[in-house]
C-alpha positions in Angstrom: 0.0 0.0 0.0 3.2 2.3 0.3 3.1 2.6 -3.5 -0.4 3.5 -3.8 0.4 6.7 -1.5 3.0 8.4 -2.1 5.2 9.8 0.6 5.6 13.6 0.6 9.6 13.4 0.4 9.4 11.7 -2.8 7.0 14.0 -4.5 9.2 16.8 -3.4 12.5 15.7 -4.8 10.3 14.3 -8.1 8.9 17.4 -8.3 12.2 19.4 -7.9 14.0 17.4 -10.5 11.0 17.1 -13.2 10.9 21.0 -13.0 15.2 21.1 -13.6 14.8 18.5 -16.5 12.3 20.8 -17.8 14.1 24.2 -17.4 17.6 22.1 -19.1 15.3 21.1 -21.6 14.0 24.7 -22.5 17.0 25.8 -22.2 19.0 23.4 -24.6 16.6 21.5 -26.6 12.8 22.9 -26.4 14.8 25.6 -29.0 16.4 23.4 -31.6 13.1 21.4 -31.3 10.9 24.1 -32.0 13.2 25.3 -34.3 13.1 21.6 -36.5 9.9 21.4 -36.2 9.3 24.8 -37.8 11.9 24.5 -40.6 10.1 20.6 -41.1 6.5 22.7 -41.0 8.0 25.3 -43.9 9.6 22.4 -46.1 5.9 20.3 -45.5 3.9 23.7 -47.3 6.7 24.4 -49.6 7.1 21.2 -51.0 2.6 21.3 -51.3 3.2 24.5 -52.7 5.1 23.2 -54.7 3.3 20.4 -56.2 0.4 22.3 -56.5 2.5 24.5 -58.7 3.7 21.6 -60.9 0.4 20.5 -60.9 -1.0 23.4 -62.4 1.9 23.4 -65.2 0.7 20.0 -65.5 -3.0 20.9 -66.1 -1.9 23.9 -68.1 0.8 21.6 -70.8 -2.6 19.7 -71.1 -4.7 22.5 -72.0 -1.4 23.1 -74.2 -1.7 19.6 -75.5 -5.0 19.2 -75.8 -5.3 22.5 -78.2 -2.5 21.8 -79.8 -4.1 18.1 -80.6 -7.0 19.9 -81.6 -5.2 22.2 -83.9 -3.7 19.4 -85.4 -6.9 17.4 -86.3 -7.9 20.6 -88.0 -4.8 21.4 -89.9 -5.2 17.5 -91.0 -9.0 17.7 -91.9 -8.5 21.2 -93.9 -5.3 19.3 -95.9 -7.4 16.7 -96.5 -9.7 18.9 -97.9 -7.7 20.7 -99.5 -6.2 17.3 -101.7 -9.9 16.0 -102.1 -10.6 19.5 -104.1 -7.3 19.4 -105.8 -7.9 15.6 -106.7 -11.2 16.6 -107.8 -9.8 19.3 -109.8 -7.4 17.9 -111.3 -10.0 14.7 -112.4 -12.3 17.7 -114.1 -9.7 19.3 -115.8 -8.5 15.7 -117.4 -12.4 15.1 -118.3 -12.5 18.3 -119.5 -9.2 18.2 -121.6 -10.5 14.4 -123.2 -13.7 16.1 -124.2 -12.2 18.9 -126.0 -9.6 16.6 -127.3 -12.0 13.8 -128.4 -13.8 16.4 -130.1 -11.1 18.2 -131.8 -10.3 14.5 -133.1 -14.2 14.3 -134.2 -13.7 17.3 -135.9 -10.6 17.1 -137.5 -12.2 13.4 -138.7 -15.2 15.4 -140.0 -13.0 17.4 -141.7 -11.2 14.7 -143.2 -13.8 13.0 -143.8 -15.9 15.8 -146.0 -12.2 16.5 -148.1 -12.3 12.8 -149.2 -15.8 13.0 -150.1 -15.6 16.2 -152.1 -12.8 14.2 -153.4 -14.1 11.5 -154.3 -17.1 14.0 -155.7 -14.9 15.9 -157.8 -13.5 12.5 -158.7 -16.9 11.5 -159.8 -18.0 14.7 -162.0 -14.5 14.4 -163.8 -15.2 11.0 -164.7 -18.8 11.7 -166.1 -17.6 14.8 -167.5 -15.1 12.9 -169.7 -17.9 10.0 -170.1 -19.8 13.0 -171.7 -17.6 14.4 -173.7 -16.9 11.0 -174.9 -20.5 9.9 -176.0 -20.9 13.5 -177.0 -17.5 13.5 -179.1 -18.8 9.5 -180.6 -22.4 11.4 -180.8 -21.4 14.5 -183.0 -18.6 12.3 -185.1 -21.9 10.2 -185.7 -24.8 13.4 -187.0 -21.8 15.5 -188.4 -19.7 12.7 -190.5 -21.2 14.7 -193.9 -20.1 17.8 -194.8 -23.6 19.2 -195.1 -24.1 18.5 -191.6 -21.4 19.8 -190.4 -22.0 23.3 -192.3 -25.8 23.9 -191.2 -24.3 22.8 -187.5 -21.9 25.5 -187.8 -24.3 28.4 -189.7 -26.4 27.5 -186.4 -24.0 27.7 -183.4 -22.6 31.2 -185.9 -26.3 32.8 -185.7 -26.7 31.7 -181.7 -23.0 33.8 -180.9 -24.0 37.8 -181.2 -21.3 40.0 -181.9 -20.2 43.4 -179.8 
């Protein structure tokens, strides 16, 4: 039962060296202790300050990306405009250079095509030209092979001419 109550000596002297261990301890540790603690406290918020900085460069290079991303996708979609209307182009202005040349090559054929047959025309009339003259040459040998003939033809094509 001694333990349970404490005699007064023993409190005393406790007493007297719990309040020495605590004036040596303010007076050579409580300060560097303090002092730790604080500089642990400052490089705790710095080091959250500075994550929260990096992560708002973080969200900001995504922004960055994402624009940039987005910038890209147009560039792309506007190039690949820009080669579907070229392609296209380019397709119309072959079409349009076969039409024109299939029809320079129509006309040119036409062409050709009407010179051989006003040849071939001219051809034609020059042989029944000469086929005329011919049976008109056998024709006119035939009536005019007497010299009667021959002058009342003449005394007929003389009265037909007028003179000036």
């Amino acid at each position: 039962m001694s333990l349970l109550t404490p005699d007064l000596g023993y409190f005393v002297w406790a007493l007297i060296i719990f309040l020495v261990l605590l004036i040596i301890l303010k007076k050579f540790a409580w300060k560097p202790i303090i002092k730790m603690l604080n500089e642990r406290e400052q490089n705790i918020a710095g080091a959250i300050a500075q994550a929260e900085k990096v992560k708002a460069e973080m969200a900001q290079m995504q922004n960055e990306n994402e624009a940039l991303l987005a910038k890209a996708r147009e560039e792309r979609s506007v190039l690949l405009k820009e080669a579907r209307e070229a392609k296209d182009k380019i397709i119309n202005e072959a079409k349009e250079q076969a039409k024109t040349e299939a029809g320079n090559i129509i006309a040119d054929a036409q062409i050709a095509i009407n010179a051989q047959k006003m040849a071939a025309i001219t051809d034609v009339k020059n042989e029944v030209g000469k086929l005329v003259i011919e049976v008109s040459e056998k024709i006119l040998k035939h009536e005019l092979s007497s010299q009667e003939k021959q002058e009342a033809q003449i005394n007929a094509l003389i009265g037909g001419v007028k003179l000036n």
